[in-house]
Residue frames as a rotation matrix with the C-alpha (Angstrom) as fourth column:
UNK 1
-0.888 -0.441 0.131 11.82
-0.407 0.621 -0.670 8.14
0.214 -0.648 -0.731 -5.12
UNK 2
0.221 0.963 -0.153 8.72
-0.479 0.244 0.843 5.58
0.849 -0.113 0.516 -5.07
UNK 3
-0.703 0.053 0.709 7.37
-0.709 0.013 -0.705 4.53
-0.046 -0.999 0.029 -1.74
UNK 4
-0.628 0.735 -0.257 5.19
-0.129 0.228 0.965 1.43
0.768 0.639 -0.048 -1.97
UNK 5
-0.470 0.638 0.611 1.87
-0.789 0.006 -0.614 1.38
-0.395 -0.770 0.500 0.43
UNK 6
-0.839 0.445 -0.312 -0.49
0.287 0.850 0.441 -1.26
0.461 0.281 -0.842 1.24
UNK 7
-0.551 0.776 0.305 -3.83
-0.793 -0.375 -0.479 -0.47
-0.258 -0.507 0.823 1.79
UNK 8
-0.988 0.148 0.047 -6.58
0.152 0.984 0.089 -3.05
-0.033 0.095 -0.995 2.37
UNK 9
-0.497 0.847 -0.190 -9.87
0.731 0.290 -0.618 -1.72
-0.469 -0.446 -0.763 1.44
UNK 10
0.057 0.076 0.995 -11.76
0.655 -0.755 0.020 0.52
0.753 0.651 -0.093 -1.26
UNK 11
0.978 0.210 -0.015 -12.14
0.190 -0.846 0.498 3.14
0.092 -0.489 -0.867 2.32
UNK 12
0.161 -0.964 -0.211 -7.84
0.646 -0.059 0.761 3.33
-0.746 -0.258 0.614 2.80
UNK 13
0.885 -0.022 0.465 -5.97
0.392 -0.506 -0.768 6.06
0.252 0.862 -0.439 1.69
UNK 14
-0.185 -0.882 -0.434 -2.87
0.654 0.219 -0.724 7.64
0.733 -0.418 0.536 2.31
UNK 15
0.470 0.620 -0.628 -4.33
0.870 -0.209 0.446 10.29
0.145 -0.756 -0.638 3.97
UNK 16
0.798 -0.558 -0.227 -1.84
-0.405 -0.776 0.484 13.04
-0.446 -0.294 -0.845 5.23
UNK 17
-0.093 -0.871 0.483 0.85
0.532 0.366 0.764 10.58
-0.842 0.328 0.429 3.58
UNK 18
0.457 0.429 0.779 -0.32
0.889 -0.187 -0.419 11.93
-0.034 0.884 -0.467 0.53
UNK 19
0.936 -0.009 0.351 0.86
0.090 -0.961 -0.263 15.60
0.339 0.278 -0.899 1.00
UNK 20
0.930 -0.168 0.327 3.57
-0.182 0.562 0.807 14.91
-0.319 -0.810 0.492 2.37
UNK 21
-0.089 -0.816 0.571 5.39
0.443 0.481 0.757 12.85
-0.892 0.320 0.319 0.34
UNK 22
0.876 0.418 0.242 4.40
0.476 -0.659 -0.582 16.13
-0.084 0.625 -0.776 -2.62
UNK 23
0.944 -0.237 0.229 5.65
-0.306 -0.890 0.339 18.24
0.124 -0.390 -0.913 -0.88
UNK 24
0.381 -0.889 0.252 9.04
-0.504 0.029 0.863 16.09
-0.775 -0.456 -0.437 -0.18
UNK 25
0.037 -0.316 -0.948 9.47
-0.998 0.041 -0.053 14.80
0.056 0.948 -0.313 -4.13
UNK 26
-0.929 -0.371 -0.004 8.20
-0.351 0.874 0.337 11.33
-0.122 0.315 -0.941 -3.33
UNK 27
-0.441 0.496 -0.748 5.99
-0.705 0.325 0.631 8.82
0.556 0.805 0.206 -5.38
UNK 28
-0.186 0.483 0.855 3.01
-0.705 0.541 -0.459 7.21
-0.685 -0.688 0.240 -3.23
UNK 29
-0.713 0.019 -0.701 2.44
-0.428 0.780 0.456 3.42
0.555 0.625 -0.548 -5.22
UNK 30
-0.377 0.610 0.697 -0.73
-0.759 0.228 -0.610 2.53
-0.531 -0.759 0.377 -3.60
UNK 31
-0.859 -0.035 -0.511 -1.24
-0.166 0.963 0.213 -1.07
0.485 0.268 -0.833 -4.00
UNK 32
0.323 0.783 0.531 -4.36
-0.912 0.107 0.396 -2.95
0.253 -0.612 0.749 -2.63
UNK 33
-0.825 -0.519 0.223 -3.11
-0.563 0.792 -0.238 -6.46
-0.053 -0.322 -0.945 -0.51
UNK 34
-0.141 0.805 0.576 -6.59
-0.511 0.439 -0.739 -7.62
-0.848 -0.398 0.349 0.10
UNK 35
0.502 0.858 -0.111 -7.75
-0.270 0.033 -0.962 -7.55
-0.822 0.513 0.249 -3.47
UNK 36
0.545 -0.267 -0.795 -4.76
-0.818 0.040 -0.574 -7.82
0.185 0.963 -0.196 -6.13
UNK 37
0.992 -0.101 0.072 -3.07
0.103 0.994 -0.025 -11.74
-0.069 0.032 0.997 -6.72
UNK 38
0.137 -0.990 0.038 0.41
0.939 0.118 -0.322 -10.69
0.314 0.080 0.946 -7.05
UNK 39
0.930 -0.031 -0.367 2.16
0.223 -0.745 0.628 -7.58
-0.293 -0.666 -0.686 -5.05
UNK 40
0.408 -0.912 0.036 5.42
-0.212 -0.132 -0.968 -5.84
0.888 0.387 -0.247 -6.53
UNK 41
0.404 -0.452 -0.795 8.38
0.860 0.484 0.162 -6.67
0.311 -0.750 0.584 -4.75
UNK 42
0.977 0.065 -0.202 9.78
0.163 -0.840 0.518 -4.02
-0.136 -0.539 -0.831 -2.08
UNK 43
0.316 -0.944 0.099 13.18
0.601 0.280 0.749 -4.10
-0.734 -0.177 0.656 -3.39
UNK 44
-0.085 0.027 0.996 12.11
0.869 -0.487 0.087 -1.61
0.487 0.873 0.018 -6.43
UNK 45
0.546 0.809 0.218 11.32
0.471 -0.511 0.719 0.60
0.693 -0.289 -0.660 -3.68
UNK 46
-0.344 -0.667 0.661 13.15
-0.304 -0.586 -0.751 3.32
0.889 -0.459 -0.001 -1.45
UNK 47
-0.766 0.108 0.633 10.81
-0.595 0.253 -0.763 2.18
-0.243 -0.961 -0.129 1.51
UNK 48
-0.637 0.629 -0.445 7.46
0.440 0.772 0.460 0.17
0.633 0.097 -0.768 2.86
UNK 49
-0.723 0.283 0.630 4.55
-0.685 -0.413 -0.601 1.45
0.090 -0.866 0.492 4.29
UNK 50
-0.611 0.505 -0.610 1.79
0.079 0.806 0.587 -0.48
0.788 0.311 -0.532 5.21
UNK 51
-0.645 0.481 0.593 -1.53
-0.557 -0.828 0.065 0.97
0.522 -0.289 0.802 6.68
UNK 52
-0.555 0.415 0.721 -4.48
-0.813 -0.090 -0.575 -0.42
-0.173 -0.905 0.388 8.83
UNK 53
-0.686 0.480 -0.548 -7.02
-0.073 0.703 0.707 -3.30
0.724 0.525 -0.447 8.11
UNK 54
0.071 0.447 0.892 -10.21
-0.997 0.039 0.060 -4.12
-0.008 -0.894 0.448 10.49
UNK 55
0.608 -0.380 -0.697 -8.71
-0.224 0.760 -0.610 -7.50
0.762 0.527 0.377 9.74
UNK 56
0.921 -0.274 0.278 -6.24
-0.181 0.331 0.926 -9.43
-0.346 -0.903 0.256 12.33
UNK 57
0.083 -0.826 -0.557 -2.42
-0.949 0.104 -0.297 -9.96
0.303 0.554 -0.776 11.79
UNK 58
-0.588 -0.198 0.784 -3.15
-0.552 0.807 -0.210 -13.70
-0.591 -0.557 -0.584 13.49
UNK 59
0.463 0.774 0.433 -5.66
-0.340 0.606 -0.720 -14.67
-0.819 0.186 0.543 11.17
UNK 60
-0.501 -0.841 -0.205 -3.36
-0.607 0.172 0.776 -16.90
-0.617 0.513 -0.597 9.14
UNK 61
-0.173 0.524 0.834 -6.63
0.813 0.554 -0.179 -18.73
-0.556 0.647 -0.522 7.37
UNK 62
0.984 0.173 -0.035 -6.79
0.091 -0.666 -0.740 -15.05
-0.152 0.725 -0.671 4.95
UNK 63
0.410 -0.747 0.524 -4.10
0.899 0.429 -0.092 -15.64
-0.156 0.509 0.847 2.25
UNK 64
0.710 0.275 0.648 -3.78
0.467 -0.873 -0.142 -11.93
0.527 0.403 -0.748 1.89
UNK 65
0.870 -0.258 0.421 -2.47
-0.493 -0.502 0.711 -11.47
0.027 -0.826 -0.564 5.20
UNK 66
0.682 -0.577 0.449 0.29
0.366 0.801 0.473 -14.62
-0.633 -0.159 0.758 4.64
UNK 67
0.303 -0.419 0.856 1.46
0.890 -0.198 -0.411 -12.78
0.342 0.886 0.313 1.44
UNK 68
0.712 -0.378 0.592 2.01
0.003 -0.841 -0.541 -9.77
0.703 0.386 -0.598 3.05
UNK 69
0.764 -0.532 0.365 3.56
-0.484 -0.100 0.869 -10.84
-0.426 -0.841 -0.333 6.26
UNK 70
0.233 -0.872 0.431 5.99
0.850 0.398 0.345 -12.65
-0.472 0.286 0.834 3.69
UNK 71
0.613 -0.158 0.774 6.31
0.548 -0.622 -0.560 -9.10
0.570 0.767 -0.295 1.62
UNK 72
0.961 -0.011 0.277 7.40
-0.210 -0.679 0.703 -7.41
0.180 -0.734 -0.655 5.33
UNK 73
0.837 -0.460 0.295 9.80
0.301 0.839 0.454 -10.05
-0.457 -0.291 0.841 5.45
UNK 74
0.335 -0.666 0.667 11.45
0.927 0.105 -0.360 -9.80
0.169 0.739 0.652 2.29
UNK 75
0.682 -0.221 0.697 11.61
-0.031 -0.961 -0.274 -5.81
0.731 0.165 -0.662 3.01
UNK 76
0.931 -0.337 0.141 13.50
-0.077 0.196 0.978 -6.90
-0.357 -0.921 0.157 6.48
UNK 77
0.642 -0.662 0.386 15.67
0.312 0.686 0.658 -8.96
-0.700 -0.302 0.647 5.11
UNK 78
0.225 -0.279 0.934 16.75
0.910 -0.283 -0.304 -6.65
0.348 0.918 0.190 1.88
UNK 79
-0.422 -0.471 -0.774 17.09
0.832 -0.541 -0.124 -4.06
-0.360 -0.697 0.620 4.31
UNK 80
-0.572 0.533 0.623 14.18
0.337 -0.540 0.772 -2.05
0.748 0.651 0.129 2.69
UNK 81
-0.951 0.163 -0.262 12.94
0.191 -0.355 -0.915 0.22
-0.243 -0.921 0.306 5.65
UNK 82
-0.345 0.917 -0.198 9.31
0.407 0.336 0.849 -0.19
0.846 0.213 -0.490 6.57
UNK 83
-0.825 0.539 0.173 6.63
-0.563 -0.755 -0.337 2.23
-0.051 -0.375 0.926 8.19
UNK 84
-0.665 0.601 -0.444 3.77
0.524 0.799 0.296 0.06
0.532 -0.035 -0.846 9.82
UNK 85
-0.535 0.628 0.565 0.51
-0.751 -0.660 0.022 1.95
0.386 -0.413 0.825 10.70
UNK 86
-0.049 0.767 0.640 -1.69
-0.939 0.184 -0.292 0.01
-0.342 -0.615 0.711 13.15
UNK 87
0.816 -0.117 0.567 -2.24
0.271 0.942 -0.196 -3.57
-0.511 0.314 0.800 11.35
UNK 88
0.435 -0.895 -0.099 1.21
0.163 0.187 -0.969 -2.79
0.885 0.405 0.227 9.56
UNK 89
0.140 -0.466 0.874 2.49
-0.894 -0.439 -0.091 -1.92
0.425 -0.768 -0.478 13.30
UNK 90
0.449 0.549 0.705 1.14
-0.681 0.721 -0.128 -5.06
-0.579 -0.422 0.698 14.29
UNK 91
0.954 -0.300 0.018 2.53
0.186 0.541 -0.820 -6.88
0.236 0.785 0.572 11.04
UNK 92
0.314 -0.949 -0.012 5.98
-0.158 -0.040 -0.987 -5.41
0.936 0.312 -0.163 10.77
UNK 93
0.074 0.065 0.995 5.93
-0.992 0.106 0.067 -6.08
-0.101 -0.992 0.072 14.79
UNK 94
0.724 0.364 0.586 5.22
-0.271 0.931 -0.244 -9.84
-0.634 0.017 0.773 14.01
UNK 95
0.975 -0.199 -0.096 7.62
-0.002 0.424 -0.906 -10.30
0.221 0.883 0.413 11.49
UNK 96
0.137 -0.870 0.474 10.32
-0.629 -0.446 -0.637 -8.67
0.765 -0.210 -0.608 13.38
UNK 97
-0.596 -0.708 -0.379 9.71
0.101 0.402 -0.910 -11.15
0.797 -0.580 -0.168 16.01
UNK 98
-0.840 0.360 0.406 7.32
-0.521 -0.745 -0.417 -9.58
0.152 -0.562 0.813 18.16
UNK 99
-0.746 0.661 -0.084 3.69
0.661 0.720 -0.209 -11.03
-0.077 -0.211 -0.974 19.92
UNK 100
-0.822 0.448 0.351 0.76
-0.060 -0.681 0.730 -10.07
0.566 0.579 0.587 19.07
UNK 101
-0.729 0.529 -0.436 -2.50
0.674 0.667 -0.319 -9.96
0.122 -0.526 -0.842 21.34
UNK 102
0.321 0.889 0.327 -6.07
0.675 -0.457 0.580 -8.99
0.664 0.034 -0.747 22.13
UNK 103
-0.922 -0.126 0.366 -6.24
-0.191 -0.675 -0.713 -5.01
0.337 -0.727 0.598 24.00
UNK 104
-0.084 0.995 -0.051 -8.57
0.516 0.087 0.852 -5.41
0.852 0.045 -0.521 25.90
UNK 105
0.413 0.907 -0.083 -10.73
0.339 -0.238 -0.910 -3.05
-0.845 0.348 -0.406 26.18
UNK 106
0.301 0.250 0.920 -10.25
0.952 -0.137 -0.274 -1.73
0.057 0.958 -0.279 23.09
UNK 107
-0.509 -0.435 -0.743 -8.12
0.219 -0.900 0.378 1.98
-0.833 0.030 0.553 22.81
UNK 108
-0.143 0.522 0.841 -10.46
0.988 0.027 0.151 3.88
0.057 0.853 -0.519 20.77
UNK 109
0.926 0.371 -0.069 -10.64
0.374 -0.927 0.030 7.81
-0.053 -0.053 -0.997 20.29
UNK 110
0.419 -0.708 0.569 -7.79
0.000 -0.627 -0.779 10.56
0.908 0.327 -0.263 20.51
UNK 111
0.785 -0.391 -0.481 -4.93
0.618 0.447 0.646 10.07
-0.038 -0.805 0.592 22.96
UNK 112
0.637 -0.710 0.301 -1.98
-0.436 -0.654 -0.618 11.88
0.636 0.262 -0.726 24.16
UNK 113
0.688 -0.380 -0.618 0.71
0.228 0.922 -0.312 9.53
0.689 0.074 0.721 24.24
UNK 114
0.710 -0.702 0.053 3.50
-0.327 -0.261 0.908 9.35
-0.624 -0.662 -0.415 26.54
UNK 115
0.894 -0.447 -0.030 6.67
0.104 0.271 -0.957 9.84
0.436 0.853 0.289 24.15
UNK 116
0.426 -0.895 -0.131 10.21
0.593 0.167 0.788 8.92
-0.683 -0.413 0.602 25.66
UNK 117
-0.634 -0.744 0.211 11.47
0.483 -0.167 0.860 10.74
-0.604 0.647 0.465 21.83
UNK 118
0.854 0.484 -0.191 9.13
0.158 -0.591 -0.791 13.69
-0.496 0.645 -0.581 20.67
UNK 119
-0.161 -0.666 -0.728 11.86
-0.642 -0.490 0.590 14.30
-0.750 0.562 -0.349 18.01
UNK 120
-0.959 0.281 -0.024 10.72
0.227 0.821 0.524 11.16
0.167 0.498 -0.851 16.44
UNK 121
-0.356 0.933 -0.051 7.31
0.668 0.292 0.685 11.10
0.654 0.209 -0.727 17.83
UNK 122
-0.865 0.297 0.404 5.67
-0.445 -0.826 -0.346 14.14
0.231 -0.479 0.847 19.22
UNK 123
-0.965 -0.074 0.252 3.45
-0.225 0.729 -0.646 13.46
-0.136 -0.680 -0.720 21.97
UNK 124
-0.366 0.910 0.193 0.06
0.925 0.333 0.183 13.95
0.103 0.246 -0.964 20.31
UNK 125
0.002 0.590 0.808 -3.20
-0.448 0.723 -0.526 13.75
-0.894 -0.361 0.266 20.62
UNK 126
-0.819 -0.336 -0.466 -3.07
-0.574 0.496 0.651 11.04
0.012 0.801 -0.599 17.83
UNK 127
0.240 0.887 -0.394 -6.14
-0.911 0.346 0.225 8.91
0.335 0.305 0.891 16.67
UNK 128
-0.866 -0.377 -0.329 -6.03
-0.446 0.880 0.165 5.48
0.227 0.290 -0.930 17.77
UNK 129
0.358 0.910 0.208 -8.40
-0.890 0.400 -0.219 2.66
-0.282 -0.107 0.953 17.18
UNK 130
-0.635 -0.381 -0.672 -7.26
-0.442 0.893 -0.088 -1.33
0.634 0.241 -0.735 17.66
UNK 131
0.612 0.676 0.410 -8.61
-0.762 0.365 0.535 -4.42
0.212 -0.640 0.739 19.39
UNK 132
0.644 -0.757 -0.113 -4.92
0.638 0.449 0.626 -5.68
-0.423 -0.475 0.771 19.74
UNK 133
0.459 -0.888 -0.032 -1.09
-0.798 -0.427 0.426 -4.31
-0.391 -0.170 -0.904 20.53
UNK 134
0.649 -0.509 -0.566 1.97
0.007 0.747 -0.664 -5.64
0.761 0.427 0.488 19.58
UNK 135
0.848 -0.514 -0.129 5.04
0.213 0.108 0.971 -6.29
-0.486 -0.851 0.201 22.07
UNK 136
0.780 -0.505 -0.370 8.10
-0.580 -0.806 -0.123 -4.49
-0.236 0.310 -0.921 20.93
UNK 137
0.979 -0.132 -0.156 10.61
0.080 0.949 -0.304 -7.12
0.189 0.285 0.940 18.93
UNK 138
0.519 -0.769 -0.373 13.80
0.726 0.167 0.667 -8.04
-0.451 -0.617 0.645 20.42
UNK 139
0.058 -0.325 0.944 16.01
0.897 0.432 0.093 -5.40
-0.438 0.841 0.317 19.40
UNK 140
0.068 0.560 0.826 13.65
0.329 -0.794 0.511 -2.73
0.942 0.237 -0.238 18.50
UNK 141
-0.865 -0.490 -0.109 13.49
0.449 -0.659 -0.603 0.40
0.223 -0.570 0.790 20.76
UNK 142
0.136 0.932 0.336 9.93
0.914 -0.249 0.321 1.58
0.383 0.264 -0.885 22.21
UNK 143
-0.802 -0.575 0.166 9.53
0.560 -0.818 -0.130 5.33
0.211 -0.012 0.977 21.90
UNK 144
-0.651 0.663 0.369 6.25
-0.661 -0.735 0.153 5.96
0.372 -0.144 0.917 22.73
UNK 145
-0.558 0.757 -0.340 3.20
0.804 0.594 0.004 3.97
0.205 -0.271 -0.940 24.76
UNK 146
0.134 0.751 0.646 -0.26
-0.664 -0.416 0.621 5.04
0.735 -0.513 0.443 26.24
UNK 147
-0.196 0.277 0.941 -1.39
-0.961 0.134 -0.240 3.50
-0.193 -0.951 0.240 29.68
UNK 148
0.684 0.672 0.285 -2.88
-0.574 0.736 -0.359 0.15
-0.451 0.082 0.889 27.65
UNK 149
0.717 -0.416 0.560 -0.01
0.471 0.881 0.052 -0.88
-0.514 0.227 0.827 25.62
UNK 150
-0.742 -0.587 0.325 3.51
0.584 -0.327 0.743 0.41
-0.330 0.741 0.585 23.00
UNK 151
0.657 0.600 0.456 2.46
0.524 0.073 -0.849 2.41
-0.543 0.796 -0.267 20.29
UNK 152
0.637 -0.751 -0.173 5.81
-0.612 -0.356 -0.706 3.32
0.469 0.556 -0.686 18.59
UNK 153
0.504 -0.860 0.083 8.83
0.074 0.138 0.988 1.44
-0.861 -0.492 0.133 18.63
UNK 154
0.650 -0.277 -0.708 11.99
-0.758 -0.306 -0.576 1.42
-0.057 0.911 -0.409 15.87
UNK 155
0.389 -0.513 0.765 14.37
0.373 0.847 0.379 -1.41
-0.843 0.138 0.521 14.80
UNK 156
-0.581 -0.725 0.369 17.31
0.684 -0.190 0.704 -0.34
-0.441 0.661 0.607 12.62
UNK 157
-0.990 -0.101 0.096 15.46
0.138 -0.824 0.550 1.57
0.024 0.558 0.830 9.68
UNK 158
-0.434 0.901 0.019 11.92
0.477 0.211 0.853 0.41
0.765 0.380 -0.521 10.34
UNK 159
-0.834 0.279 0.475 9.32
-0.490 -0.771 -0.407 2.21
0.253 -0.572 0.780 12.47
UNK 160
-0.399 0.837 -0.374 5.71
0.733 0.536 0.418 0.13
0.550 -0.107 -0.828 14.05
UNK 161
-0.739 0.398 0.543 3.08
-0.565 -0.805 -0.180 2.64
0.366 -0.440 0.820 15.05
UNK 162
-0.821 0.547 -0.164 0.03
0.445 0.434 -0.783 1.87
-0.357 -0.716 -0.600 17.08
UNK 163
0.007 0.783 -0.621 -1.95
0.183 -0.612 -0.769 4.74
-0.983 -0.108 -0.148 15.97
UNK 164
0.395 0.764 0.509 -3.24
0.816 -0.038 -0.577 6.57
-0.422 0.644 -0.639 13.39
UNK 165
-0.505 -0.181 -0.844 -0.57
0.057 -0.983 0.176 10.06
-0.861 0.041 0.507 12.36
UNK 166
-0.958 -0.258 0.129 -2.18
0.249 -0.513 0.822 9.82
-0.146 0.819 0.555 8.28
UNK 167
-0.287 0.939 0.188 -5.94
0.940 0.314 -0.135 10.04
-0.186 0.138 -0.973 9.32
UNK 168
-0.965 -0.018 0.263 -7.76
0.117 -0.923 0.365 13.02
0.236 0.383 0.893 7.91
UNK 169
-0.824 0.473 0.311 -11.17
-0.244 0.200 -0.949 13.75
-0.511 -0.858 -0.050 8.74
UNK 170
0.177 0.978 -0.110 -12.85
-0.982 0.169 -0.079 12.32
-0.059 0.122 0.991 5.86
UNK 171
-0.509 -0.496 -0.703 -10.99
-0.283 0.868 -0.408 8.81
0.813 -0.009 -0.583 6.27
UNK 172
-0.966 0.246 0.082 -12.14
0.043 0.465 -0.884 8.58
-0.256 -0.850 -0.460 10.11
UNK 173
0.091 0.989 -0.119 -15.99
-0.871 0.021 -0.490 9.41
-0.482 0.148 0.863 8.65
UNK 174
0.129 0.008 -0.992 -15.53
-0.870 0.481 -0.109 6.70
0.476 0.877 0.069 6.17
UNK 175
-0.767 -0.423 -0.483 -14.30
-0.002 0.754 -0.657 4.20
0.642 -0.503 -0.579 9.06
UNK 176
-0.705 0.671 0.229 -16.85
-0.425 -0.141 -0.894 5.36
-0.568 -0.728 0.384 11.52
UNK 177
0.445 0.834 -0.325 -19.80
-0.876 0.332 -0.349 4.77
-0.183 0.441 0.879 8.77
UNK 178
0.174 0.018 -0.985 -18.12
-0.668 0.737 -0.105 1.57
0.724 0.676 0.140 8.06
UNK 179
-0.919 -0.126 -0.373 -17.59
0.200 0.668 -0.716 0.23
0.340 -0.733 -0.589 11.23
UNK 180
-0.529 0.844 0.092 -21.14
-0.792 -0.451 -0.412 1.64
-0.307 -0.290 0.906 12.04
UNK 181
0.426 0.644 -0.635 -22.96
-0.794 0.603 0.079 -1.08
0.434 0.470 0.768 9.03
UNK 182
-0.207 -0.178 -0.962 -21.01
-0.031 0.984 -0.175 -3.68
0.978 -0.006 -0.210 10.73
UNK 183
0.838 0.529 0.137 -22.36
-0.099 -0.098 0.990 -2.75
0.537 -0.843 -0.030 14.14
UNK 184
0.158 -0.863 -0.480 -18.70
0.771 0.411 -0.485 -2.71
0.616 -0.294 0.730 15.45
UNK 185
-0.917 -0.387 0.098 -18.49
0.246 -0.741 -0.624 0.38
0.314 -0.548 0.775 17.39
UNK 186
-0.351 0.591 -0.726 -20.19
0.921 0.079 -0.381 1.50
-0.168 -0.802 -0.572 20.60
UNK 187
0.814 0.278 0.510 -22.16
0.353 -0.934 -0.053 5.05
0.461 0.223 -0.859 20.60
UNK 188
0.963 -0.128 -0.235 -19.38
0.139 -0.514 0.846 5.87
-0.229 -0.848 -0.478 22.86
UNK 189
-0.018 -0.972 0.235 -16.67
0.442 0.204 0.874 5.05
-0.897 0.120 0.426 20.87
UNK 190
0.175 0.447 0.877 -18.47
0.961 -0.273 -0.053 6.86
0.216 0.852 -0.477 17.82
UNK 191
0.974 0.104 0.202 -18.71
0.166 -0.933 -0.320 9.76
0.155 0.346 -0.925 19.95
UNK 192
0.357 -0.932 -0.058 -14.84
0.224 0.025 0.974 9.58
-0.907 -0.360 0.218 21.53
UNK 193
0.094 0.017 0.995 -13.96
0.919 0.382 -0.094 9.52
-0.382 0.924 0.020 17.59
UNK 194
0.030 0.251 0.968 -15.80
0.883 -0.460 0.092 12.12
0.468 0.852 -0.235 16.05
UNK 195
0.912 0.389 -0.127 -16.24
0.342 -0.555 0.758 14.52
0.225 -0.735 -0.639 18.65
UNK 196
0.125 -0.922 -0.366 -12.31
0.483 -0.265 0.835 14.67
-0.867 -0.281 0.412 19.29
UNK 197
-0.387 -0.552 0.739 -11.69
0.911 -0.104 0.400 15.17
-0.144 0.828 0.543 15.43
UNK 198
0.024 0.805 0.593 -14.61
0.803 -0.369 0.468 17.94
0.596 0.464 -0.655 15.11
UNK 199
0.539 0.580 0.610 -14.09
0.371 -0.814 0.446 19.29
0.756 -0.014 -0.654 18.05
UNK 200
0.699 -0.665 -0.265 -10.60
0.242 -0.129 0.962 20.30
-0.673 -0.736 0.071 19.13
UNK 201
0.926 0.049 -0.374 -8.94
-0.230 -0.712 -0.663 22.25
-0.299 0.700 -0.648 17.38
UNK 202
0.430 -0.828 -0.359 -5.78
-0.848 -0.235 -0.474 21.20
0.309 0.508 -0.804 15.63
UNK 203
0.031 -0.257 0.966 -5.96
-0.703 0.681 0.204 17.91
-0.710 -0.685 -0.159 16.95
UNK 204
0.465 -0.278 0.840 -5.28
0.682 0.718 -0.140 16.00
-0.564 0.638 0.524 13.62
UNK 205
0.529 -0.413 -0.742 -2.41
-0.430 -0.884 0.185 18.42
-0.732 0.221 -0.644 12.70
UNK 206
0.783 -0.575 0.238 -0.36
0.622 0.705 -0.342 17.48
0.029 0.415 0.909 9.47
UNK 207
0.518 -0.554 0.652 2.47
-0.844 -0.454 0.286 19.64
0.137 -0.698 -0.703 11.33
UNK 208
0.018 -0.362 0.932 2.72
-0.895 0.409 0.176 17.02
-0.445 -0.838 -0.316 13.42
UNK 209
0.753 -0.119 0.648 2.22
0.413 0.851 -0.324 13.45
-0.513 0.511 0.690 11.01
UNK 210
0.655 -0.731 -0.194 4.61
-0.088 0.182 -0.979 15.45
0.751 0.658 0.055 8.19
UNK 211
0.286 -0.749 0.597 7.05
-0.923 -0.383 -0.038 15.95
0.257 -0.541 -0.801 11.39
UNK 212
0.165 -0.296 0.941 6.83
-0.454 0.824 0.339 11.96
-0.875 -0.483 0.001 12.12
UNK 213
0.801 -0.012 0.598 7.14
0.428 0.711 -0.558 11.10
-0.419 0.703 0.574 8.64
UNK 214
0.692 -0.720 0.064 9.93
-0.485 -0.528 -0.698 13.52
0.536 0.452 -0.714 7.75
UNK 215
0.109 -0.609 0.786 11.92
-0.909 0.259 0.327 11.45
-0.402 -0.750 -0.525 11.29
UNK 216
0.652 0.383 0.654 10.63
-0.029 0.875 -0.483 8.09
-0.757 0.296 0.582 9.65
UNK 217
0.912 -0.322 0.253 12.42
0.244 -0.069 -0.967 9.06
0.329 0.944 0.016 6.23
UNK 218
0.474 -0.809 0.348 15.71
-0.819 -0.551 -0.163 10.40
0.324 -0.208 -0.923 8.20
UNK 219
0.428 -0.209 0.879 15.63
-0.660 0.593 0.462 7.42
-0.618 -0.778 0.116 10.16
UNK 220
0.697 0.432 0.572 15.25
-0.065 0.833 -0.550 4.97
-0.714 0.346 0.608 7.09
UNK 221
-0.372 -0.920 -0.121 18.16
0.081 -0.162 0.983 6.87
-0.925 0.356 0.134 5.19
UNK 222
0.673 0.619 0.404 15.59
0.734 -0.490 -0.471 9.12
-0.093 0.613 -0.784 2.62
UNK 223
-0.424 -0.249 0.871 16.17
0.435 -0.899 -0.046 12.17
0.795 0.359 0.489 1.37
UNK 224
-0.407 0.175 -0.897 15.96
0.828 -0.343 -0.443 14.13
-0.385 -0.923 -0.005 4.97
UNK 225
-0.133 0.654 0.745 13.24
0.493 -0.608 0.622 16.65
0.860 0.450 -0.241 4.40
UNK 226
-0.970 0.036 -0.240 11.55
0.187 -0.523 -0.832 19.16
-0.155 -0.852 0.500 6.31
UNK 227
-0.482 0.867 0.124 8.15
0.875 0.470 0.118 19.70
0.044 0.166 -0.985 7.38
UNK 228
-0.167 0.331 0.929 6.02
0.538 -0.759 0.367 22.53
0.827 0.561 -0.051 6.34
């Protein structure tokens, strides 16, 4: 059963998706959006996922971002169930209908969410790092928020996260040093970051991501799995 991901950037991976979907007898198709001219269509596919970007889902002058908010579409409307991580939250949010806008301040570091549906989403602490939220599309069902804004909501088979459940802890180094050369992140948000991941135990559990991707796949009408 292939799964296809977008990722936008040689530093993206699947992260915890990666074991995961081993361990449950599906096929990760990692695709770059940013970088390749033509994108399979999501109709060969059992689902959509579609991962972060330090990119904007509003910036409609990058053609990248037009092509995939038309790929989200097409998965919508084919009834091809889609799993949006942060800019795909934001995307499959936007496509569904939903508004996008600046957080401001900025939600950066490890959070323990308030979850209305820890059977779906368990309440954390979860990574998150944005400089906008989406508003939950008509329709759609939020299951989980912090104090600043959503981060989880569902709509028929699809899912729109806020955070972060497939980071691992050499992905967030790889973001940190790359948002570092672009001078994008305070010392304080560097240390909120690294400091949570490093130092708290079990606080990027893949327990707890295979447990929201194993709901994600039940939800979407996968092969229902259990998590290790």
């Amino acid at each position: 059963m292939r799964l296809l991901v977008l990722t936008h950037s040689a530093l993206d991976g699947p992260g915890l998706l990666g074991p995961w979907s081993t361990a449950g007898g599906y096929r990760l198709d990692l695709r770059r959006a940013d970088a390749e001219s033509t994108l399979p269509d999501p109709r060969d596919y059992a689902a959509l996922i579609v991962l972060g970007s330090v990119e904007s889902v509003r910036n409609n002058a990058i053609e990248w971002i037009r092509r995939e908010r038309r790929i989200a579409e097409a998965a919508i409307d084919h009834d091809v169930p889609v799993l949006g991580i942060c800019f795909g939250g934001q995307l499959l949010a936007q496509a569904l209908g939903g508004q996008i806008s600046a957080c401001d301040p900025p939600e950066v570091g490890w959070r323990v969410i308030e979850s209305t549906d820890p059977a779906t989403v368990p309440s954390g602490p979860w990574m998150v790092w944005h400089t906008e939220q989406f508003t939950v599309p008509a329709d759609g069902q939020e299951i989980a928020r912090t104090g600043a804004c959503p981060q989880a909501f569902v709509h028929g088979p699809h899912m729109g996260l806020q955070f972060h459940p497939e980071v691992t802890a050499k992905l967030l180094r790889s973001w940190v040093s790359e948002a570092d050369g672009r001078g994008a992140l305070a010392d304080s948000e560097r240390r909120a970051l690294l400091a949570g991941r490093d130092g708290i135990p079990d606080i990027a559990s893949p327990q707890r991501s295979g447990h929201l991707f194993t709901a994600f796949a039940s939800r979407a009408g996968l092969t229902p799995l259990t998590p290790d």
